[in-house]
C-alpha positions as CSV (number, residue, x, y, z in Angstrom):
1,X,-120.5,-52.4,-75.7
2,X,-118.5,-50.6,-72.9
3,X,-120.0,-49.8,-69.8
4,X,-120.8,-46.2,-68.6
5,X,-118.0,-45.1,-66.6
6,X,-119.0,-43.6,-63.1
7,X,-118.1,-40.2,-61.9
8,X,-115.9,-41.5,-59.3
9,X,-113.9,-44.1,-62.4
10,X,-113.8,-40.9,-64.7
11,X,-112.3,-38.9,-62.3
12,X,-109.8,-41.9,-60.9
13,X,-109.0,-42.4,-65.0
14,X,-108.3,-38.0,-65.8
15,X,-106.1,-38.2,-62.6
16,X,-104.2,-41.4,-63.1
17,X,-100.5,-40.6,-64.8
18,X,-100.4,-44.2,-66.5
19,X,-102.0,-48.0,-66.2
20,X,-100.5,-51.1,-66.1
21,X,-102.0,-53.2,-68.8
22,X,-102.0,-57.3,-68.1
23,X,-102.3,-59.6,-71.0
24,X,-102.8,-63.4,-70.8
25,X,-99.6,-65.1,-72.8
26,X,-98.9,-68.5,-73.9
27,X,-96.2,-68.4,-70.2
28,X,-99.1,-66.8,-67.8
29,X,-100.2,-62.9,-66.9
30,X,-98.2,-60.4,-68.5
31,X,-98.2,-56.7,-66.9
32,X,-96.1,-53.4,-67.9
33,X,-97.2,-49.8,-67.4
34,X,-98.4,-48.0,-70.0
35,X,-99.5,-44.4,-71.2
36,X,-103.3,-43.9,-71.2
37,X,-106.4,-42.1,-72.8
38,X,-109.8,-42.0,-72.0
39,X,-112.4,-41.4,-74.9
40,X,-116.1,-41.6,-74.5
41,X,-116.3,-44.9,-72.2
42,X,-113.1,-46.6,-73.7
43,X,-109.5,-46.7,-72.6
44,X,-106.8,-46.2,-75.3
45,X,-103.2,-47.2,-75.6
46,X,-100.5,-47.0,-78.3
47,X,-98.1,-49.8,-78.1
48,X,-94.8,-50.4,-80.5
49,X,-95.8,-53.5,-83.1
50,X,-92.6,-55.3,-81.8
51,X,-94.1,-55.9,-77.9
52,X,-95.0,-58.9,-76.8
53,X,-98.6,-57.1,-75.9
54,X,-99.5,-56.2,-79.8
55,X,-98.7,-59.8,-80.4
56,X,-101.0,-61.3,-77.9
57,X,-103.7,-58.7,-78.1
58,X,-103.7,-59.4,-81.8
59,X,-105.0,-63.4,-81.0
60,X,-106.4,-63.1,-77.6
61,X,-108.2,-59.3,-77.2
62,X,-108.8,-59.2,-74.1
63,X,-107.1,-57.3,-71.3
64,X,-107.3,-56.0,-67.6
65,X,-105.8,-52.7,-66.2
66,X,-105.2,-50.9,-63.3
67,X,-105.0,-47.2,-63.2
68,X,-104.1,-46.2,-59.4
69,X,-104.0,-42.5,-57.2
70,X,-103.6,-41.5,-54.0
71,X,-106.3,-43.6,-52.0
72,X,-108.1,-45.4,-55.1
73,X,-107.5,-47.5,-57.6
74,X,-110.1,-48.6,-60.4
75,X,-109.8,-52.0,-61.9
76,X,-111.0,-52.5,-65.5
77,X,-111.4,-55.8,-67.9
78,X,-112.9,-55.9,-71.5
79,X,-112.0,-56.8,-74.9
80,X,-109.6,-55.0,-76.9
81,X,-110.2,-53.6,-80.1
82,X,-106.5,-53.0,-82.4
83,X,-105.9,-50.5,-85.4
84,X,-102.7,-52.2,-87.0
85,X,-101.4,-49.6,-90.0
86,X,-100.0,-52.9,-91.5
87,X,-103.0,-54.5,-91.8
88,X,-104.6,-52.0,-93.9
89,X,-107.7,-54.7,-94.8
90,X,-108.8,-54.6,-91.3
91,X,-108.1,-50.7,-90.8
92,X,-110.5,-50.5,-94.1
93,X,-113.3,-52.8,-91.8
94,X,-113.1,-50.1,-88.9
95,X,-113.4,-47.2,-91.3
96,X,-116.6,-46.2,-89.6
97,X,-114.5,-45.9,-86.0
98,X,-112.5,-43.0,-87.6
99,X,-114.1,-40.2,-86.1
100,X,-114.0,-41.6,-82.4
101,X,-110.5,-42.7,-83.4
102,X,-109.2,-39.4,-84.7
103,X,-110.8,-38.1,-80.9
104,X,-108.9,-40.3,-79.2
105,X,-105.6,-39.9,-80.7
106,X,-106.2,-36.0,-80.5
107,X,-106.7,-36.8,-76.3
108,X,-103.9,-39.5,-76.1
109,X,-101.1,-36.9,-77.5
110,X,-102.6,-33.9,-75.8
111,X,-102.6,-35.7,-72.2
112,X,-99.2,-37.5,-72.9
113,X,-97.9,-34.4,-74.8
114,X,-95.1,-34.4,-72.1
115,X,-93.9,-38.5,-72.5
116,X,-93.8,-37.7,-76.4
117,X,-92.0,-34.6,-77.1
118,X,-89.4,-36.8,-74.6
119,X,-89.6,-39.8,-76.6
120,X,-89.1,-37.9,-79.9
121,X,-85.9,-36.4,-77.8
122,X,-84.3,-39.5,-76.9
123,X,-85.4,-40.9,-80.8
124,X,-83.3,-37.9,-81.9
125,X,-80.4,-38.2,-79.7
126,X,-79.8,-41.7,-80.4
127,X,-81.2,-42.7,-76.5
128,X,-82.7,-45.3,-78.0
129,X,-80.7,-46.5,-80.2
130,X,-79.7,-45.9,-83.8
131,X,-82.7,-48.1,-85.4
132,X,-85.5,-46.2,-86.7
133,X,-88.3,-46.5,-84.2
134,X,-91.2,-49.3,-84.9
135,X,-94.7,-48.7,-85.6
136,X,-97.4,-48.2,-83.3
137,X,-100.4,-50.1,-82.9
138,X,-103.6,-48.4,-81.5
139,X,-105.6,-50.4,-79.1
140,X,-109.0,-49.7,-77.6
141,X,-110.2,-51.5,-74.2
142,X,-114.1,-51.2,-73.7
143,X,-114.4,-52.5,-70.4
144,X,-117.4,-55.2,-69.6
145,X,-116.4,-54.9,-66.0
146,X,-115.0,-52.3,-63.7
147,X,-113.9,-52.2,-59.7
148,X,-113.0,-49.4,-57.6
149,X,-110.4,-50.6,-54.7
150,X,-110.5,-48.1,-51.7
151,X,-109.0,-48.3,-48.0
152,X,-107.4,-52.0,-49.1
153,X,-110.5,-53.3,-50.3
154,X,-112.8,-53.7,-53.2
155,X,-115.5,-51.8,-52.4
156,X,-117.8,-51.3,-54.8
157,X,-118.5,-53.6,-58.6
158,X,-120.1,-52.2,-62.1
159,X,-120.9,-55.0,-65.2
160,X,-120.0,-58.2,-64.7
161,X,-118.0,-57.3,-61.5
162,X,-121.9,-55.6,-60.2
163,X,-121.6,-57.8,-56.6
164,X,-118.1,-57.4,-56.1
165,X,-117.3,-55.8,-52.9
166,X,-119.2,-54.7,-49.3
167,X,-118.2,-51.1,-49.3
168,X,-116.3,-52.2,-45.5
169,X,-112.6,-50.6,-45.9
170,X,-109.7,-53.6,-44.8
171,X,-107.1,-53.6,-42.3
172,X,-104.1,-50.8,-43.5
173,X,-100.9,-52.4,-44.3
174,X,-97.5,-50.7,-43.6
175,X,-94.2,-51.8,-45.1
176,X,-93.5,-53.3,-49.1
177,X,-93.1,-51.6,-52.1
178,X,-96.3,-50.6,-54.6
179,X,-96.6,-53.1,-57.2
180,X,-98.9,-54.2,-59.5
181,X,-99.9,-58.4,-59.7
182,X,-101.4,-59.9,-63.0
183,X,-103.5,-63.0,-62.4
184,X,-106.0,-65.0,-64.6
185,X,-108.8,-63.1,-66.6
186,X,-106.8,-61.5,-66.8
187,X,-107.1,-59.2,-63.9
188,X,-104.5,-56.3,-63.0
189,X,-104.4,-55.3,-59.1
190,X,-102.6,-52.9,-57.3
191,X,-100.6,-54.5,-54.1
192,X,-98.3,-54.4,-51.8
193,X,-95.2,-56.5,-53.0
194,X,-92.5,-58.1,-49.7
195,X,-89.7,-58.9,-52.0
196,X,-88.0,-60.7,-49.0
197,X,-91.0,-63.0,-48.1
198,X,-91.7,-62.9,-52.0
199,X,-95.5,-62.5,-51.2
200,X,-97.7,-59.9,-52.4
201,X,-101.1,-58.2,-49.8
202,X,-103.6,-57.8,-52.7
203,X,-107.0,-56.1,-51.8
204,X,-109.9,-57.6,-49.8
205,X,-112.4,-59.0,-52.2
206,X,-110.0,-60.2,-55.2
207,X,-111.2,-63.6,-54.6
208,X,-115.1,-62.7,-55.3
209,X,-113.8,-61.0,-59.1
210,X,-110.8,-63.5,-60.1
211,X,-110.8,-67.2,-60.0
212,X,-108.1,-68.1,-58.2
213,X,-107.0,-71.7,-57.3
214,X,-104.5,-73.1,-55.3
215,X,-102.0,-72.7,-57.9
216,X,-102.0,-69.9,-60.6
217,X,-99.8,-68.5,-62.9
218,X,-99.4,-64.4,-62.4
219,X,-97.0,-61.6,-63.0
220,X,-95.5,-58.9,-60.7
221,X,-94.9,-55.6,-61.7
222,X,-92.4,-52.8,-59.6
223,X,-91.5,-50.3,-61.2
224,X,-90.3,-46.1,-61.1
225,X,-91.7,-43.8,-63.5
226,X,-88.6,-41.3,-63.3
227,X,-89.6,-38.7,-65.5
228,X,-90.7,-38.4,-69.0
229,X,-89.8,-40.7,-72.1
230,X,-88.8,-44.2,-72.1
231,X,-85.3,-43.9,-71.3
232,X,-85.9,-42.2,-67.6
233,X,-88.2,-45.6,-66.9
234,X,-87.0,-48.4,-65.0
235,X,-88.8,-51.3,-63.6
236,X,-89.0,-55.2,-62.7
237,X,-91.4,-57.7,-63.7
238,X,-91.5,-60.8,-62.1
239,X,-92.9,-64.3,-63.4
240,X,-94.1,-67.1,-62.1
241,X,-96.4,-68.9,-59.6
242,X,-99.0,-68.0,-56.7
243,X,-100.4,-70.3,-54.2
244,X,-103.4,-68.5,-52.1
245,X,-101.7,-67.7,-48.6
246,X,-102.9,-68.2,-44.7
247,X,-103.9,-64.7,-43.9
248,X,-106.3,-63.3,-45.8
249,X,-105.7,-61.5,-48.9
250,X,-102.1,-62.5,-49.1
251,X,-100.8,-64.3,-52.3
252,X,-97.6,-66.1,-52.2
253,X,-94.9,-65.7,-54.9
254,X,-92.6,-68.5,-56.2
255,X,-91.2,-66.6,-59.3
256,X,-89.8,-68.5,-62.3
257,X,-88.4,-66.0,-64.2
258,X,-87.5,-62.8,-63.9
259,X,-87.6,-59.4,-66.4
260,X,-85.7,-56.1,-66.0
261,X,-85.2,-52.6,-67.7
262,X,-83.5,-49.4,-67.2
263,X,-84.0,-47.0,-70.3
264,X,-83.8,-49.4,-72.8
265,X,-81.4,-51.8,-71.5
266,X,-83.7,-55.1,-71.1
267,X,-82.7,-58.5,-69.4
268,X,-84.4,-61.3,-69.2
269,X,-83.4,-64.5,-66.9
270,X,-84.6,-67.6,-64.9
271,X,-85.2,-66.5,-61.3
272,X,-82.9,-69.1,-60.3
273,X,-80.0,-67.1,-62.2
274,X,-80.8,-64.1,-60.7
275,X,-79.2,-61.9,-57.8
276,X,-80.2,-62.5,-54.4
């Protein structure tokens, strides 16, 4: 059962413009942006039946997200629940979810209502290339945990994250880009990303909600939401390992491998074969 979402999450979650959802996958923490619903006490996505995250989802449902704004960002973890229209045997299971599916879909187009008259644009002028456009596969995250992340800091814990944080605000840092980091759990975080020192400032109190060891696979996320419709996005995600730093709060990067799109041009290469 999800947990009740607090006024200060709901109003985090209505303001948000998009999460970045992190899967666990057979090479580590996986972590893209993606659009967003809230229903009731349950996040909702729609995600093409091609992506690596319908794939994973579909043997390992469970997920963490990150939906951030101005000042606050709220953390979320929980299993996810999939509505797969080629798996009509399991759609026929959930028939009694219709009505709070039907809800959801109804909120999910009216609050993205701008992303999808785009992507039916760029469908239609051939954006996106020729190819018909693959399904869609409705998810549903009920989150078992929650943390909101104010001032740098974790500051306050509901569910299974209840002791996470003090409520004390951490030391302001200047300089890096936004980014998102994927760990174990998994658990999505915003952060500060130093693409020369290739480490990543991550909130005070990520230690007390994620088990991290000296050495842990993760994901880094940058990326540029441009305007509506997937051919205005472009972003980097980065792949690899991350040792626990000196300073506090500071994870260092060794990426292995590293992903990039722009519209729908994708590459994918070792790190080692990449620029710079």
């Amino acid at each position: 059962m999800a947990l009740s979402l607090t006024a200060p999450v709901r109003s985090t979650l209505e303001e948000g413009r998009q999460a970045y959802l992190a899967i666990t996958s057979k090479a580590g923490p996986h972590v893209t942006p993606d659009l967003y619903a809230c229903s009731g006490d349950s996040m909702w996505f729609a995600m093409a039946t091609t992506t690596l995250k319908a794939r994973v989802l579909a043997d390992e449902p469970r997920a963490g997200v990150v939906v951030s704004v101005p000042g606050r960002s709220v953390l979320l973890a929980g299993s996810v629940t999939l509505y797969d229209p080629r798996r009509m045997l399991g759609l026929a299971r959930r028939a009694p979810d219709l009505p709070r599916t039907t809800r959801a879909l109804t909120r999910f187009t009216v609050r993205n209502a701008p992303d999808l008259l785009a992507f039916a644009r760029d469908t239609a002028t051939g954006r996106l290339g020729r190819r018909p456009p693959p399904l869609r596969v409705l998810a549903r995250l009920d989150p078992d945990r929650v943390a909101l992340v104010e001032g740098g800091a974790i500051v306050e814990g509901y569910g299974e994250w209840a002791d996470a944080g003090d409520g004390a605000a951490a030391e302001q840092v200047t300089g890096g880009k936004p980014a998102v980091l994927a760990v174990p759990g998994p658990v999505a975080v915003p952060c500060q990303w130093f693409e020369e020192e290739q480490r990543a400032r991550v909130p005070a109190g990520l230690r007390a909600i994620a088990d991290l060891r000296s050495d842990f696979p993760l994901g880094v996320v940058v990326d540029e939401y441009g305007a509506p419709g997937p051919a205005a996005k472009a972003g980097t995600l980065l792949r690899g390992r991350g040792r626990l730093g000196d300073e506090p709060d500071v994870v260092e990067v060794e990426p292995e491998r590293v992903v990039t799109w722009d519209g729908v041009d994708t590459a994918s290469e070792r790190w080692s074969a990449a620029p710079g």
